[in-house]
C-alpha positions, 0 to 999 in steps of 0.5 A: 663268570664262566660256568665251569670256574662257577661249577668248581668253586660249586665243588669245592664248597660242597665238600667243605660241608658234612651233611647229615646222611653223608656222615651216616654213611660215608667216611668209615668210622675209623682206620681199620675200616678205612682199610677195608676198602681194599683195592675198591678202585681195582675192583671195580675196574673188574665190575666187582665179584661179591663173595655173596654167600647165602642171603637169607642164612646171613650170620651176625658174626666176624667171618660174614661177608657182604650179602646181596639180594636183586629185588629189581634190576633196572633197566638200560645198558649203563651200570654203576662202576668205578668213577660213575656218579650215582644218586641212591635212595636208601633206608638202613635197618640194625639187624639186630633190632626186631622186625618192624623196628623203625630205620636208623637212617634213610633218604637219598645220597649223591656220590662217585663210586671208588671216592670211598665217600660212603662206606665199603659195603655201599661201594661193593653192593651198589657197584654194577646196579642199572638205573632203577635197580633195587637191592638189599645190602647186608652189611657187616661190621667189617665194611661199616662202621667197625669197633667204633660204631656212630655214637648214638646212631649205630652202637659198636659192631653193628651189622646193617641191612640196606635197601638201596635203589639208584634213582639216577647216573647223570653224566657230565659236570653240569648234571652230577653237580646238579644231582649232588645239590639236589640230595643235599639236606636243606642245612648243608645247601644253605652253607654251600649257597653262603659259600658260593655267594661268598667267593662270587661277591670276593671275586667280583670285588677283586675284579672290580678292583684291579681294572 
């Protein structure tokens, strides 16, 4: 079978499944933040002005805008922007719990900025990183999970503090597919290797069949 067909029924059942660290941070809990990613293609396009404010002054409140700390800029000319595959590694804290209390979510997640497969605050705060760079996310309700929160994992109007770190940008359909299986969770691999194996084994035998 050639290996661009593979690599799209590849695809295709990748996005069949729902892992874990997905469903924590993309998909925006409900319409009204599905609308907070107001023109993130467009804006991107601009590589992205954040309203930034003042980091360490971040108020918990509904006028608060994303805010952004550069721990480490990274390296090379090639910066994450509208379209571009990225592999991110994370940990994610509710700031309204107290200093040291344990992350609510962390690993790594492979996805194309502007899909509106994580949520707005991910699309703004990571656009414009470089391959190894490292930052802290703000995040308020707004462009997070809202009014409606992920039940039992982030209660209603949360704000949320990220660190993030773009681990790798890989170019070309071979790579981003390959980068996307590798932060897989093991339970969504095996689902998408039965999926694969099952549409192989159906073409084949419809092959085998009509010759």
């Amino acid at each position: 079978m050639p290996l661009l067909l593979l690599l799209s029924l590849l695809a295709s059942a990748a996005n069949a499944f729902v892992s874990p660290s997905t469903e924590y941070l993309g998909g925006a809990a409900d319409q009204s933040v599905k609308r907070g990613i107001v023109g993130v293609a467009g804006v991107a396009h601009a590589r992205v002005r954040l309203n930034l404010g003042n980091f360490e002054e971040y108020e918990q409140d509904d006028f608060q805008d994303l805010a952004v700390l550069d721990n480490y800029p990274g390296s090379g000319d090639d910066t994450a922007e509208f379209g571009r595959v990225v592999t991110v590694s994370y940990a994610g804290r509710l700031m309204s719990d107290p200093p040291g209390s344990p992350n609510f979510n962390e690993g790594q997640i492979t996805f194309r900025l502007g899909e509106g497969k994580v949520i707005p605050g991910w699309e703004k705060g990571v656009a414009g990183m470089r391959l190894g760079g490292r930052r802290t996310l703000r995040i308020p309700p707004s462009l997070a999970y809202g009014e409606k929160g992920r039940e039992g994992v982030i209660p209603p109007n949360a704000h949320l503090e990220f660190d993030v770190e773009v681990t790798a940008m890989p170019t070309g359909v071979v790579d981003e597919k390959a980068a996307e299986l590798s932060t897989m969770s093991p339970i969504r691999k095996a689902a998408v290797a039965f999926a694969v194996g099952s549409v192989v084994y159906d073409v084949g035998h419809f092959v085998m069949h009509a010759f």
